[in-house]
N, CA, C and O atoms as a GROMACS GRO file, in nm:
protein
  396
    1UNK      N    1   4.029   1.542  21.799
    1UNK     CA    2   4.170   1.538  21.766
    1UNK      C    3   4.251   1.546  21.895
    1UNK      O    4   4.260   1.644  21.969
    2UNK      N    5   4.302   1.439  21.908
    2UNK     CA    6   4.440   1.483  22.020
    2UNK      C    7   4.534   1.599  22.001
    2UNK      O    8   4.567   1.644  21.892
    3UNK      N    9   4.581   1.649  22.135
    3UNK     CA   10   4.658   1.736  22.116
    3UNK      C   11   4.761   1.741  22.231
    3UNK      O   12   4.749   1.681  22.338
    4UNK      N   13   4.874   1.827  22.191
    4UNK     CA   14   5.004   1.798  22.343
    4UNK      C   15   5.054   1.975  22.265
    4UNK      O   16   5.054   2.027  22.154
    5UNK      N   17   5.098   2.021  22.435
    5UNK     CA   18   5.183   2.133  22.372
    5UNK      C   19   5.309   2.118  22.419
    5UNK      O   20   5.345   2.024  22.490
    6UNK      N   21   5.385   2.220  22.378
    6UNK     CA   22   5.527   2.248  22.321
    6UNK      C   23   5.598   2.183  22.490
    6UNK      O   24   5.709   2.133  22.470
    7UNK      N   25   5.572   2.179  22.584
    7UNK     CA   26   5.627   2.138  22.663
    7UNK      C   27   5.579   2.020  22.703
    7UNK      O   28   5.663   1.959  22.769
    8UNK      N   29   5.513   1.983  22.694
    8UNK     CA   30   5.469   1.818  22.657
    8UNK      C   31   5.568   1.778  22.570
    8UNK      O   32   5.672   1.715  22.592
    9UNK      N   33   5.533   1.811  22.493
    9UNK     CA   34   5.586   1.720  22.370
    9UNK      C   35   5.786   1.705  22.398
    9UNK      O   36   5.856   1.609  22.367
   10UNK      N   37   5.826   1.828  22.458
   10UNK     CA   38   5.954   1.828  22.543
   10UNK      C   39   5.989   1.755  22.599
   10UNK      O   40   6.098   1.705  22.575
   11UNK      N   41   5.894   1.706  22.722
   11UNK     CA   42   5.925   1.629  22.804
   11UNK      C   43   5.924   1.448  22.768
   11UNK      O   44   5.961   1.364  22.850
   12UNK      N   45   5.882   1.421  22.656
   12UNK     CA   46   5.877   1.301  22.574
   12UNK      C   47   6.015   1.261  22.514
   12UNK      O   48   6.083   1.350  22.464
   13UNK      N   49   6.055   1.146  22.516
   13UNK     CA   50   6.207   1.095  22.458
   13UNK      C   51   6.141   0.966  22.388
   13UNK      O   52   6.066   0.873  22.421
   14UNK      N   53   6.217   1.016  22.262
   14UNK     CA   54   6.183   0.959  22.163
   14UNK      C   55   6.074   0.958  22.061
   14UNK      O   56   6.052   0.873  21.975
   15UNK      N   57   6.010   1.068  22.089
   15UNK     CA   58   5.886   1.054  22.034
   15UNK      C   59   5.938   1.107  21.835
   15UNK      O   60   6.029   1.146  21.761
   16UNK      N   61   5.810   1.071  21.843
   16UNK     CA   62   5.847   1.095  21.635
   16UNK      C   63   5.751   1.229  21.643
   16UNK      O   64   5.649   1.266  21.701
   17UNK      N   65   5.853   1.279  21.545
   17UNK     CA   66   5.742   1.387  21.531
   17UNK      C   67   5.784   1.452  21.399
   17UNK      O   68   5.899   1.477  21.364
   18UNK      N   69   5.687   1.472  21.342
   18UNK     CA   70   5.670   1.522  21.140
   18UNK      C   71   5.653   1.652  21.168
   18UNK      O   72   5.586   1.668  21.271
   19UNK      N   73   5.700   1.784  21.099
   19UNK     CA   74   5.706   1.924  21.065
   19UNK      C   75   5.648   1.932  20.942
   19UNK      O   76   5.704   1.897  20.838
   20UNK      N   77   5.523   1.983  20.950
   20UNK     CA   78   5.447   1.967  20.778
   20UNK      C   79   5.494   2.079  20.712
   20UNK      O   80   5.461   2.098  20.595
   21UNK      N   81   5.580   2.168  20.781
   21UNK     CA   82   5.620   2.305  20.724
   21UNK      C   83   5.739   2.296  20.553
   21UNK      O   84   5.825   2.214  20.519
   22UNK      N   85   5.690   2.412  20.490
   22UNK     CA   86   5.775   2.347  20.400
   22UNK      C   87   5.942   2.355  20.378
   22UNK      O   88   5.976   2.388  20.492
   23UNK      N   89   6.015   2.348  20.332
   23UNK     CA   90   6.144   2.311  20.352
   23UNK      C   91   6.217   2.457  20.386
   23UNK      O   92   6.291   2.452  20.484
   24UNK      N   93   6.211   2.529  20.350
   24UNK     CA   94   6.237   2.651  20.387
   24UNK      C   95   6.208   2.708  20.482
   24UNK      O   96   6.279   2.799  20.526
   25UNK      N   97   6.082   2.666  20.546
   25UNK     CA   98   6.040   2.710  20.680
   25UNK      C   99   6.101   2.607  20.804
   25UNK      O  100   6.106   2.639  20.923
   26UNK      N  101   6.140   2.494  20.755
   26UNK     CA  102   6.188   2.382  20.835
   26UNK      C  103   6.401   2.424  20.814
   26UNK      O  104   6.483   2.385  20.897
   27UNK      N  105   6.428   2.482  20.723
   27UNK     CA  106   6.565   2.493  20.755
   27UNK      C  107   6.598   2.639  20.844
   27UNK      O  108   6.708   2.667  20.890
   28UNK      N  109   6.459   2.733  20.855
   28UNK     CA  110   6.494   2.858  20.877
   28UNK      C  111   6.499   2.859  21.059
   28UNK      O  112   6.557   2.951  21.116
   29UNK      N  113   6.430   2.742  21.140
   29UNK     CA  114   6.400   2.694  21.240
   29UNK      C  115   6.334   2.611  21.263
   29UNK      O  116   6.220   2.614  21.215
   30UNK      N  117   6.375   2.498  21.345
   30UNK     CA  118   6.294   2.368  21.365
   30UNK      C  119   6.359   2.329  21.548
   30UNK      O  120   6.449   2.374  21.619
   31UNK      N  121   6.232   2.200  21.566
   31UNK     CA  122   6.242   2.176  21.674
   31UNK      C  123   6.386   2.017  21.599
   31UNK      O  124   6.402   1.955  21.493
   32UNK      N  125   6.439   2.021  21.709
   32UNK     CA  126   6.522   1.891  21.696
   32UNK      C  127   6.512   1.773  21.704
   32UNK      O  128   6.472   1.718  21.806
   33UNK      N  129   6.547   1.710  21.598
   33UNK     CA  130   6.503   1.580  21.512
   33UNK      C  131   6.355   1.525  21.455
   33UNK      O  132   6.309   1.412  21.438
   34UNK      N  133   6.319   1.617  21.441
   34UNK     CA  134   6.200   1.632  21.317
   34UNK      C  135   6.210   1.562  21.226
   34UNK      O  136   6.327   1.533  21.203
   35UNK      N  137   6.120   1.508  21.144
   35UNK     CA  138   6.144   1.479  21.018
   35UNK      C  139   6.026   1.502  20.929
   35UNK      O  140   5.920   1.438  20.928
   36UNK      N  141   6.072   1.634  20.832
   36UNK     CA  142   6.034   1.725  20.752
   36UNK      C  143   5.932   1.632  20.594
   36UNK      O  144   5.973   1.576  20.492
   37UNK      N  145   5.805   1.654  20.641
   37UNK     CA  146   5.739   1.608  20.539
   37UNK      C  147   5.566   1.725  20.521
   37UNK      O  148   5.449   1.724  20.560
   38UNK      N  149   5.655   1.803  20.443
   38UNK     CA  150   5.549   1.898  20.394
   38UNK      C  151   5.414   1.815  20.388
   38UNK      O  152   5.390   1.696  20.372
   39UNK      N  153   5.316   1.958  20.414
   39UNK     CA  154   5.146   1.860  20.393
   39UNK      C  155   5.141   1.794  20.267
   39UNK      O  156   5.093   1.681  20.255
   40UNK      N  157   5.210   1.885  20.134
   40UNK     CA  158   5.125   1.852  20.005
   40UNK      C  159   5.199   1.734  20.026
   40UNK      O  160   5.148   1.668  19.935
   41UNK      N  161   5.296   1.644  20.088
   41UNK     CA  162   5.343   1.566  20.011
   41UNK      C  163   5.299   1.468  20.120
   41UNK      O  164   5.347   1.355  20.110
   42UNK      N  165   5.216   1.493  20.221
   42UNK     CA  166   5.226   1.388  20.325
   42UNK      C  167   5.143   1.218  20.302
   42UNK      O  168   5.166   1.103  20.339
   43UNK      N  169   5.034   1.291  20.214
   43UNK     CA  170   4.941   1.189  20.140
   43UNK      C  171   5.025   1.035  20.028
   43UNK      O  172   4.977   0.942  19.964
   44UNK      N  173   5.145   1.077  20.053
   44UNK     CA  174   5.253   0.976  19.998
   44UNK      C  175   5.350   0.917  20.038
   44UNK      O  176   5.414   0.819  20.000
   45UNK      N  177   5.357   1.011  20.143
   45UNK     CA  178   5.484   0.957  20.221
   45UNK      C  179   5.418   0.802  20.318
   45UNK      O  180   5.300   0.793  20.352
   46UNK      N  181   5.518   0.702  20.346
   46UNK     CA  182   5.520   0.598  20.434
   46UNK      C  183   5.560   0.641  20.552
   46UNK      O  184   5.673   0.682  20.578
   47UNK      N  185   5.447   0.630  20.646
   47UNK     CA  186   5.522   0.612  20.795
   47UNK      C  187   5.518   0.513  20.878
   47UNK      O  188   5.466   0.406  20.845
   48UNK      N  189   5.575   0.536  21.008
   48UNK     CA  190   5.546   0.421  21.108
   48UNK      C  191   5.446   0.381  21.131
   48UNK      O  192   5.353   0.446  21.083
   49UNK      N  193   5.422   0.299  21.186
   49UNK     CA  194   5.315   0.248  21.259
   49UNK      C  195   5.370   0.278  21.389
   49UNK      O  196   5.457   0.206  21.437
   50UNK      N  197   5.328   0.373  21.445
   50UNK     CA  198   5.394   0.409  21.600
   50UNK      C  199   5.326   0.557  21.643
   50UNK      O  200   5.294   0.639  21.557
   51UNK      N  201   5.310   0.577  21.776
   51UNK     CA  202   5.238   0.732  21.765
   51UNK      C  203   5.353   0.856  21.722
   51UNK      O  204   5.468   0.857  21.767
   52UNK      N  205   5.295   0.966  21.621
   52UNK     CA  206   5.334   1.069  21.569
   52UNK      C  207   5.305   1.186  21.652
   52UNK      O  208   5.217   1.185  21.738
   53UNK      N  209   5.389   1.297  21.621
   53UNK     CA  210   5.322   1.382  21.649
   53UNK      C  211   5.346   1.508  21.570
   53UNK      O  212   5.466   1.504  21.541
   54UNK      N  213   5.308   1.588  21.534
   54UNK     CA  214   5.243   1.682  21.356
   54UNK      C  215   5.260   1.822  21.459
   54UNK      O  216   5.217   1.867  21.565
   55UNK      N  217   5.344   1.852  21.360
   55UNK     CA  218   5.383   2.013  21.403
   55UNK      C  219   5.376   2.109  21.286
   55UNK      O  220   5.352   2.065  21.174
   56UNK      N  221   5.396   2.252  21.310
   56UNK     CA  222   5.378   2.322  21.156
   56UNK      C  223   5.449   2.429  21.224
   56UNK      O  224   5.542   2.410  21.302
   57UNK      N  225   5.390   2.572  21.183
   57UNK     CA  226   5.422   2.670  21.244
   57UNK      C  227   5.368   2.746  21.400
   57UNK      O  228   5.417   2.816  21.488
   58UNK      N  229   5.220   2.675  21.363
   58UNK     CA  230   5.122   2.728  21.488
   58UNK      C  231   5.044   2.686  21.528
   58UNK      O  232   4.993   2.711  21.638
   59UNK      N  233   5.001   2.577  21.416
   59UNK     CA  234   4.946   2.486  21.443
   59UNK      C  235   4.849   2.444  21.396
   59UNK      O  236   4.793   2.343  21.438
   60UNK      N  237   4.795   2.538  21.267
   60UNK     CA  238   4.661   2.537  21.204
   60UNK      C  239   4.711   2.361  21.078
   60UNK      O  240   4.635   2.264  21.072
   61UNK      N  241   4.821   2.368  21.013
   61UNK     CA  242   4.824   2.264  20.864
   61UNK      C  243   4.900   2.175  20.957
   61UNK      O  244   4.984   2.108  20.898
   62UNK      N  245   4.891   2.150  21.120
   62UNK     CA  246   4.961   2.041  21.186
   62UNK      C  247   4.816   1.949  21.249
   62UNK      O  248   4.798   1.832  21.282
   63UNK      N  249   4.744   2.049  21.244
   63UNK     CA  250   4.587   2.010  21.318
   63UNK      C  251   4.510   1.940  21.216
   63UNK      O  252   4.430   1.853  21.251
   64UNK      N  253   4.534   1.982  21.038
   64UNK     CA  254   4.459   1.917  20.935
   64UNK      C  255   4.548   1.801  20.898
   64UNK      O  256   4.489   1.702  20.854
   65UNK      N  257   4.689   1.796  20.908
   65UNK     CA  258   4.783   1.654  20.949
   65UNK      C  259   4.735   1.595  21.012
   65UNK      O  260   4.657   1.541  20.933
   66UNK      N  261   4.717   1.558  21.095
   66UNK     CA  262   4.630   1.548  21.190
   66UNK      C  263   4.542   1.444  21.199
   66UNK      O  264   4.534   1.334  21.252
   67UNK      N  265   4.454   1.543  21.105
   67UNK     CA  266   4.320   1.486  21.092
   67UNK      C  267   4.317   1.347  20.987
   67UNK      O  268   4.268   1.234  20.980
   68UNK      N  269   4.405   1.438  20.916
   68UNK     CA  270   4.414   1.351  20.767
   68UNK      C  271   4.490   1.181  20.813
   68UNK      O  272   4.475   1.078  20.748
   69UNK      N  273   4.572   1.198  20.946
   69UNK     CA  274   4.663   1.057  20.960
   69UNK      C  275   4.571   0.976  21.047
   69UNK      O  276   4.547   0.855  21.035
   70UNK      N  277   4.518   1.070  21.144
   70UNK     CA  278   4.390   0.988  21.178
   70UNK      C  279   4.277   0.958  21.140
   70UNK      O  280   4.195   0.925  21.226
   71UNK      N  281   4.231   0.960  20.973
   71UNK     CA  282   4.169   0.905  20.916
   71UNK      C  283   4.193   0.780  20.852
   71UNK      O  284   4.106   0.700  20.819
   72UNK      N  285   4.336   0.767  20.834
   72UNK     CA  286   4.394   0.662  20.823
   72UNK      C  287   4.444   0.575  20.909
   72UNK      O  288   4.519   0.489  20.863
   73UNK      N  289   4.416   0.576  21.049
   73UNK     CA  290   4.409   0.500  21.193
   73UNK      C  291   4.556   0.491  21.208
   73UNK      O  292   4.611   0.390  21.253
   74UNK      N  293   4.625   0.606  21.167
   74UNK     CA  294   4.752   0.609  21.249
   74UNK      C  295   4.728   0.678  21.360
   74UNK      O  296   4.632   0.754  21.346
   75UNK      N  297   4.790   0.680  21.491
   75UNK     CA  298   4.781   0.750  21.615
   75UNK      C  299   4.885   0.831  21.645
   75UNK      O  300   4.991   0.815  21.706
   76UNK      N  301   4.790   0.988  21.548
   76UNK     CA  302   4.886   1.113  21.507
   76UNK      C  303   4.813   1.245  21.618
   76UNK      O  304   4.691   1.255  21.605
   77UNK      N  305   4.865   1.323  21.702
   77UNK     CA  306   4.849   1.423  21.756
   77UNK      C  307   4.907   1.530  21.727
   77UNK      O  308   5.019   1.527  21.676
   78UNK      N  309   4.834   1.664  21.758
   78UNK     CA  310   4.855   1.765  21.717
   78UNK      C  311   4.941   1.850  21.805
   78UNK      O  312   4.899   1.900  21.910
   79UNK      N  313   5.069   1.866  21.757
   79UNK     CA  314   5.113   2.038  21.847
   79UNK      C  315   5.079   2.141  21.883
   79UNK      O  316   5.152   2.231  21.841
   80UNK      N  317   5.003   2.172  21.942
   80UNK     CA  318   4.984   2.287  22.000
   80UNK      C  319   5.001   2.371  21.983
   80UNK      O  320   5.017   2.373  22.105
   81UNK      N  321   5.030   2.531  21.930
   81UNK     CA  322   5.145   2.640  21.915
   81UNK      C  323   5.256   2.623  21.808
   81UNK      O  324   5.302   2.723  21.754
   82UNK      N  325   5.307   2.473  21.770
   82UNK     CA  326   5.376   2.451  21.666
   82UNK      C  327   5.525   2.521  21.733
   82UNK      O  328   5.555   2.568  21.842
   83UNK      N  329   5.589   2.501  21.617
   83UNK     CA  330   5.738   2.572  21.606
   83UNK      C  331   5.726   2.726  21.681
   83UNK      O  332   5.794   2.746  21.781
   84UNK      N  333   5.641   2.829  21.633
   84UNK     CA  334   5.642   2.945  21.702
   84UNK      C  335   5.631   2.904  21.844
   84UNK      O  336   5.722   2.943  21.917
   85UNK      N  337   5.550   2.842  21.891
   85UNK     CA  338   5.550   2.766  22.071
   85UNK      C  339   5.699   2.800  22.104
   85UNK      O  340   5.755   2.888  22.169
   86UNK      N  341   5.728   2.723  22.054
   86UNK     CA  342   5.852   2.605  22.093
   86UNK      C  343   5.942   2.675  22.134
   86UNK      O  344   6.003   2.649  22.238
   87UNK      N  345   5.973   2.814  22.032
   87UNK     CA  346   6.082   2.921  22.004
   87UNK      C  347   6.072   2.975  22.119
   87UNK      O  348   6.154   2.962  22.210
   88UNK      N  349   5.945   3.056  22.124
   88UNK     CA  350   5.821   3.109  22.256
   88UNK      C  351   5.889   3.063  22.386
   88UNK      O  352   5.954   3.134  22.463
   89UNK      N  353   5.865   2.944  22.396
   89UNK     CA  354   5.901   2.870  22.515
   89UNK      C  355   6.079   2.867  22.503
   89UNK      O  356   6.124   2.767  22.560
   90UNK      N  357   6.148   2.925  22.462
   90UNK     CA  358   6.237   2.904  22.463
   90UNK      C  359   6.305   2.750  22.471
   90UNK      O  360   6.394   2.722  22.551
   91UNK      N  361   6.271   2.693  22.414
   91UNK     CA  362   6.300   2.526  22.384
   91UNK      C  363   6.448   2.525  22.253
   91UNK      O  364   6.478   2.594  22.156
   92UNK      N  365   6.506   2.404  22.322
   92UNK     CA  366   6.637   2.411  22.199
   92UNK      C  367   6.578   2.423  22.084
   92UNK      O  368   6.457   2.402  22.081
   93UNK      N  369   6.649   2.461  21.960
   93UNK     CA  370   6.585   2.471  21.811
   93UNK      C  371   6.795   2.367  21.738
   93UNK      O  372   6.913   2.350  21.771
   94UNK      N  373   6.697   2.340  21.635
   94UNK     CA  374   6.794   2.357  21.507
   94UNK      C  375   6.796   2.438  21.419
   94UNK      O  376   6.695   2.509  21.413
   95UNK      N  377   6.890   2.460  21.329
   95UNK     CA  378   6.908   2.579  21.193
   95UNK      C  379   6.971   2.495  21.075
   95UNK      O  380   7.046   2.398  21.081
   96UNK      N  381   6.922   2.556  20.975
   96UNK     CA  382   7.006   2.528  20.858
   96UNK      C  383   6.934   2.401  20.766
   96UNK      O  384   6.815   2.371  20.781
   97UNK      N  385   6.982   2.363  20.714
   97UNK     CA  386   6.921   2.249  20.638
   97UNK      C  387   6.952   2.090  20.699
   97UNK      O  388   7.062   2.060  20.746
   98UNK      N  389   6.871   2.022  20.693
   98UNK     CA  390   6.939   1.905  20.740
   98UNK      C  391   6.954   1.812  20.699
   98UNK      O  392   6.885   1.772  20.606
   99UNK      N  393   7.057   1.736  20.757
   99UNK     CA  394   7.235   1.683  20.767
   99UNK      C  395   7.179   1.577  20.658
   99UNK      O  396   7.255   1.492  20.609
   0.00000   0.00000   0.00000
């Protein structure tokens, strides 16, 4: 499984990146411009064809994201540390629900 941490993944513009956390954990803190697609629901959701990158809280249900998108030959990597990282590292966050 590929993997990048929280300051990697920083230093990237533009990159896509999915929060498998669930909605409540994604409005209570998130990294900025995420786009929030819980695990249970990820097996349905449509994505790009473009590289991802799968975040959670720490990193354990971002690592089985993961696994699961690269079984399907999308070119999905894992966060590192997740959202707790990020905070950790003192990296900008968002709040609240989103827009």
């Amino acid at each position: 499984m590929k993997e990048i941490t929280v300051t990697e993944l920083a230093a990237l513009t533009g990159a896509t990146v999915i929060d498998v956390r669930e909605p409540d954990e994604y409005a209570a803190v998130r990294v900025p411009g995420v786009i929030n697609i819980p695990l249970g629901q990820l097996t349905e959701a449509e994505l790009p064809d473009e590289p991802l990158y799968v975040i959670c809280a720490s990193g354990g249900r971002s690592a089985r994201a993961t696994d699961y998108l690269a079984s399907r030959d999308l070119d999905a990597t894992n966060v590192a540390g997740g959202t707790n990282g990020w905070v950790q590292a003192g990296l900008p966050t968002e709040r609240g629900p989103s827009a």
